[in-house]
Structures are given as C-alpha cells and as structure tokens.
C-alpha positions in Angstrom: 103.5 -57.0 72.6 102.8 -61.1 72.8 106.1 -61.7 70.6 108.1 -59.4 72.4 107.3 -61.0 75.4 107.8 -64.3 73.9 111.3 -63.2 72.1 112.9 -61.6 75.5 112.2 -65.2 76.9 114.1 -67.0 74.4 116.9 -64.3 74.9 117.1 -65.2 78.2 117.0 -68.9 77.6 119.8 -68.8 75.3 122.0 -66.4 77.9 121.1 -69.5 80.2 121.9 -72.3 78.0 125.3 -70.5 76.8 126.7 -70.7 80.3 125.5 -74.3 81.2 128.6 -77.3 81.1 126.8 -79.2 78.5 125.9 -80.4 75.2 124.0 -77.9 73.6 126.1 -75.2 75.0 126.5 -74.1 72.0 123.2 -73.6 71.0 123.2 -70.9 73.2 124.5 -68.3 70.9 121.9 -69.6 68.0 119.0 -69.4 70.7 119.7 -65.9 71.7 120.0 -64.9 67.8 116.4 -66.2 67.1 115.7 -64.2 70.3 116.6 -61.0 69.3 115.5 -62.0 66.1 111.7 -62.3 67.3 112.0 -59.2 69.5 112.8 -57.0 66.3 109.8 -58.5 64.3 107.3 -58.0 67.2 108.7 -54.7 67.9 108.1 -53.9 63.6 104.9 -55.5 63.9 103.8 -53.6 67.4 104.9 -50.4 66.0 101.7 -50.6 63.3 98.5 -50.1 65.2 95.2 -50.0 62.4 92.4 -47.8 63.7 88.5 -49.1 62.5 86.7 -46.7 61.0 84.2 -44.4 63.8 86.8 -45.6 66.4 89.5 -43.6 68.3 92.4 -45.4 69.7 93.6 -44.7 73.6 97.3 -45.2 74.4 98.1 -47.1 77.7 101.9 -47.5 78.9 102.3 -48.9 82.3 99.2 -48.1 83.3 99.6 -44.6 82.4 97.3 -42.9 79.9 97.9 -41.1 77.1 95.9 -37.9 76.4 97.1 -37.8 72.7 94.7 -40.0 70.9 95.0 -42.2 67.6 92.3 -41.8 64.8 91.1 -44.2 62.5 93.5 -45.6 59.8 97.3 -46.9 60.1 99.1 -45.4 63.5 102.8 -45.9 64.5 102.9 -45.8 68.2 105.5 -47.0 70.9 105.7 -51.2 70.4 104.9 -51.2 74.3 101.9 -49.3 74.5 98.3 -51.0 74.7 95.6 -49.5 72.6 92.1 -49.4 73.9 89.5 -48.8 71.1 86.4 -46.6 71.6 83.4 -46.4 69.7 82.8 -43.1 68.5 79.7 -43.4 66.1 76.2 -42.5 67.3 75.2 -45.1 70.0 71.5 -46.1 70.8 70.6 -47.6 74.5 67.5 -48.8 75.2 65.5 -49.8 78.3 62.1 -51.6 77.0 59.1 -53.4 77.9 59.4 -55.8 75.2 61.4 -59.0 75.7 64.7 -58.8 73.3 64.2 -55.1 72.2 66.2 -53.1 74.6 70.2 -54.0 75.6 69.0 -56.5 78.3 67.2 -59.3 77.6 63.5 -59.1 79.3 61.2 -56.4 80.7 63.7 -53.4 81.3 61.2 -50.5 81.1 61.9 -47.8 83.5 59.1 -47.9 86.4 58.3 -44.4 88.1 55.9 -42.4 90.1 54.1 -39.9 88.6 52.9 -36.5 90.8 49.5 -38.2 91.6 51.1 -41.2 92.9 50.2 -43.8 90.0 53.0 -46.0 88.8 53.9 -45.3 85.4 56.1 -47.9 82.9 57.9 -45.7 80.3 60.2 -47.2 77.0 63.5 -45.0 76.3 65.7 -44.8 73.8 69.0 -43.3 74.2 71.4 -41.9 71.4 74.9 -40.4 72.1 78.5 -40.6 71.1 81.7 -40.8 72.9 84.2 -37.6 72.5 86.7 -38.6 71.0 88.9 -36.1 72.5 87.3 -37.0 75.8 88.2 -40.8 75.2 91.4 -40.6 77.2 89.5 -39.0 80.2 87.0 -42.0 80.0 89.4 -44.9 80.2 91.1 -43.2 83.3 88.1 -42.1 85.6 85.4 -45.1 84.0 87.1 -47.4 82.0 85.4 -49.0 78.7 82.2 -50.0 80.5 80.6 -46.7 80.6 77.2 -48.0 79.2 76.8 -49.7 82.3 78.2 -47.2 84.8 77.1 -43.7 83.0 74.6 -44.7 80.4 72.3 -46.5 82.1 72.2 -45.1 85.6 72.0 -41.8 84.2 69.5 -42.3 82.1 67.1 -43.8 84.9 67.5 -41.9 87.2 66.9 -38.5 85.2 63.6 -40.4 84.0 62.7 -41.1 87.6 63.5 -37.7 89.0 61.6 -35.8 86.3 58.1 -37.8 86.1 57.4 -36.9 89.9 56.1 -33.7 88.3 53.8 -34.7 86.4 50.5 -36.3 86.8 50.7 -39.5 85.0 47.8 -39.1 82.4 50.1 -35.5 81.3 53.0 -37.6 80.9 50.7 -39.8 77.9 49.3 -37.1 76.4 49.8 -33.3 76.6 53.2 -32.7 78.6 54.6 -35.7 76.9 57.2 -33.4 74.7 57.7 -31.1 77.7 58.4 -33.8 80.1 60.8 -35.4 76.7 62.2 -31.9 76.8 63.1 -31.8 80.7 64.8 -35.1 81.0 67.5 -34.1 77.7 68.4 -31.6 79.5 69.4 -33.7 82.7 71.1 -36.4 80.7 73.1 -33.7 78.5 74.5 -32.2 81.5 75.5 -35.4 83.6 76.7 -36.8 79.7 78.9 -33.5 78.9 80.8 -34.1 82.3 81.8 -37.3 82.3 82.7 -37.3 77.8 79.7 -38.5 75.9 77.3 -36.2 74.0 73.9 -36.6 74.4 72.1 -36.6 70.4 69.0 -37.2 70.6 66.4 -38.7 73.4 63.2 -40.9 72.8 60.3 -41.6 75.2 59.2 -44.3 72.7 56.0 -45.5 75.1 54.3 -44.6 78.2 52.5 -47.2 79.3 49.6 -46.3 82.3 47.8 -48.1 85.2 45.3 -50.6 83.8 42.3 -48.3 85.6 43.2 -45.3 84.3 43.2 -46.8 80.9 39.6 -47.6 81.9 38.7 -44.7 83.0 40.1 -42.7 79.9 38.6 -45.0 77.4 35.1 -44.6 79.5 35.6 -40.6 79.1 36.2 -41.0 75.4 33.2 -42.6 74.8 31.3 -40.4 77.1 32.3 -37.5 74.7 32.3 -39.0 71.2 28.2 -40.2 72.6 27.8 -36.5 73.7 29.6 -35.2 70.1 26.8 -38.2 68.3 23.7 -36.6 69.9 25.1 -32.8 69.3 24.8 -34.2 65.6 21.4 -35.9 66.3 20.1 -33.1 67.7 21.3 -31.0 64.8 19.8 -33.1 62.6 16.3 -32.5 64.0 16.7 -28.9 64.4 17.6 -28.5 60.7 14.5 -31.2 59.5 11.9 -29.1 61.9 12.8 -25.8 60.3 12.8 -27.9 56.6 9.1 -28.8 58.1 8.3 -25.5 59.2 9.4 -23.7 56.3 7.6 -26.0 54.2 4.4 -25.7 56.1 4.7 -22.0 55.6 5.0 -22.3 51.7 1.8 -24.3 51.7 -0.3 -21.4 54.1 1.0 -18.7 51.8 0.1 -20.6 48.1 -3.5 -21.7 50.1 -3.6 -17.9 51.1 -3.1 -16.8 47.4 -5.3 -19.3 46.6 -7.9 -18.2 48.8 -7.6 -14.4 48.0 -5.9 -13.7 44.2 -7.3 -16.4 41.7 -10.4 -14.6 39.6 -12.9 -16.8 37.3 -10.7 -15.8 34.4 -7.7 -18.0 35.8 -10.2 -20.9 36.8 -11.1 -20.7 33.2 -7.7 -20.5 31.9 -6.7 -23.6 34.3 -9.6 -25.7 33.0 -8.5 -25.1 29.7 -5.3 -26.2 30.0 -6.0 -29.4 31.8 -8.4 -30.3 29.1 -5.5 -29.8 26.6 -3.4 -32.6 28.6 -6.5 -35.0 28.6 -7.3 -34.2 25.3 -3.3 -35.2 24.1 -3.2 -37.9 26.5 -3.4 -41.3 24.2 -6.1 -43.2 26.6 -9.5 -42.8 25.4 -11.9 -40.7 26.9 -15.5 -39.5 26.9 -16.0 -35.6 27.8 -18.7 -34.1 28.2 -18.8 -30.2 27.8 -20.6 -27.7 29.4 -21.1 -23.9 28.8 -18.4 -21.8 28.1 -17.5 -21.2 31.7 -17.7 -24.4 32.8 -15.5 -26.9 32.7 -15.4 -30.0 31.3 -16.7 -33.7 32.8 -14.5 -36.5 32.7 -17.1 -39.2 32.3 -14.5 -42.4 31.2 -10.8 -42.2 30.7 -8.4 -45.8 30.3 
C-alpha cells in the first residue's frame, strides 16, 4: 500500500511538471512513466499477502471489515486492503504474585474476599484461543487489544465474584477444584460471546492470611501430637497384655509344677542334668548319693 501511495505521488508530480513553462518540461512524461511504473509493482507486490502459521488474517478496506477471513500460507487479496493478524494458537495469561512471572511485571495476584471476610491472594493462569472465524467480529467490536479489554477484566472479576462463597480456608484445601470448576464456567461464557474459547483454567496458588496459616499449622500439630500418643498408648496396651500374658504362662508352668511332677520325673531331671555336668569339659568333683538322690556338686571350673 506504501508504494502505491508513493507511485500515485510521482504520477501526479509528473502531470504537474508536464504542464509547467520550463526546463524539465519534458521530464514530465518520463516522471509520470516511473509513476505508473511503481503503482503496478506495489499493486503486484500488495496483491501477495503471506499468512504465519497459527495466525488468521482480517481484511480491512476503508475502515470496513471483512467477514471473509485469510488463513495461514500465501493469500491474494485486494492491493488496498489492510491485513490485521490474529493469533490463533493456545494463549496463556497469567496474573501472579511473583515478580516477572505473570504478563505484568510485579505482584499482579488477584486479591479477594472470601465468605468469612478474610482476604485471600490467589495465582491464575489463563489458556484460550481466538476463533478464528470469530476474528473479524473481534477487530470490529474490540480491536487487537482484547487481552487487555476481555482477558483480563474477565478473568478478575469472575475470580472475585466466585470466592465470596467460600470460606477462605475451603478455597485452600477441599472446595479448591469446585471453586476451579465455578469460575471456568463464568469465563467460558463471557469468552464464547465476545470470540475467544476458554481451554483450560489454573488456580496455580492460594495464598491465606498470615494468622490463619498459624492457626492451621497449630491444628496440625495438635492432631499429628494426638495421632503420636494414640500410637503411644497402643504401644502400652499391647506391652501390658505381652506382660500379662507372660505372667499367666509362668502361674500355670508353677501350677503344674506344684500339682503334676512325681518323684519319678525329679529322678529323671537329676539324671539328665548330671549327664550335662558330666560332658561338660571343666572339672568337677561329685559326690553321689543313694539311688534317689541326686548328685552334689562339690567343685566345678
């Protein structure tokens, strides 16, 4: 469009310097040659329009917008026309806590009031694509900028709309995918309106207030010290019954003891610990008694 601009201007200067009373009067028919000359070759070149690929191209004449629109690769299109490029490929906004992480520089975590009034600093992550049959419709009732004007706002606002249900130590733990859950559904709505198509959504961190961090850590201890003396006092329950069990073996083999051994087993005990002594390499002195006795251990090394 620049060198047809440029090659209608040397037309007319040449028109202008053909009717002039002067020297290079007749240049004039040369100057209005090179003219037309550099309106063909931007009108070649303008007709050409290349496409990137995961872009869609938007055709603009006059102000007026195009519905038709041109797809990645080598278009030929009216010389006059101006092509706006969109981005069509998945797209990821986010709004973080951390400096440099998100799509502005600083802390752009989304700040909101939770249903028990404590104020709660959540990270988001954001991934949608523009329709590209919906890319015409952008450019007339947004413009390009729709990260700013649609993305963004959006996005915040659903975020800030939805936590006020929840109590704020429910949005970090248990209704964390429900509340994840809620807020899609707000986005895709306001997103499938206006031409973009909401993929996926991320509630990448919910940060909470400072005391009920304490407080939450304080009740975790307080139950893993209550789970630590359920095991404790386990422990001692199982080594009292050991105890009590054992204590019972020893009654009943005393009982036995008392009540079932005759002489004959005495005799039959003696004789086999005097067989142990008797192998045993230490010398000994042992003195024997009757028959029914049993034997005297007078020195043993």
């Amino acid at each position: 469009m620049f060198i047809i601009v440029i090659g209608i201007a040397i037309l007319i200067a040449g028109f202008v310097l053909s009717k002039q009373d002067h020297p290079h009067a007749r240049f004039g028919v040369t100057v209005r040659i090179a003219g037309i000359m550099i309106i063909v070759l931007g009108g070649f070149t303008s007709m050409f329009k290349t496409i990137g690929a995961g872009q869609v191209g938007v055709k603009t004449l006059f102000g007026k917008v195009d519905d038709d629109v041109l797809y990645s690769g080598l278009n030929i299109v009216n010389p006059l026309v101006e092509i706006t490029s969109f981005d069509v490929k998945t797209q990821n906004y986010t709004m973080s806590a951390v400096h440099d992480e998100g799509m502005k520089s600083g802390d752009d975590a989304i700040r909101v009031l939770s249903a028990d009034g404590l104020e709660v600093t959540i990270d988001l992550s954001v991934l949608f694509k523009v329709s590209a049959s919906q890319a015409p419709e952008i450019l007339r009732q947004i413009g390009d900028d729709y990260l700013d004007k649609i993305v963004r706002p959006v996005a915040r606002t659903a975020i800030r709309d939805n936590a006020v249900s929840y109590e704020a130590v429910a949005l970090y733990s248990i209704k964390r995918q429900e509340f994840q859950d809620r807020i899609f559904r707000t986005i895709n709505r306001s997103f499938a309106k206006r031409g973009l198509v909401l993929e996926q959504l991320l509630v990448r961190n919910v940060t909470l207030p400072e005391s009920v961090k304490k407080t939450i850590e304080s009740k975790i201890n307080a139950e893993q010290d209550a789970q630590k003396m359920i095991f404790v006092l386990q422990k001692e329950k199982q080594e009292a019954e050991r105890k009590r069990v054992e204590a019972q073996g020893i009654a009943d083999y005393q009982k036995i003891l008392s009540t079932g051994l005759s002489d004959k087993q005495l005799q039959y005990e003696a004789i086999k610990a005097q067989k142990e002594i008797a192998l045993s390499p230490n010398s000994k002195i042992i003195i024997m008694g009757n028959s029914k006795g049993t034997p005297v251990l007078i020195n043993g090394n």
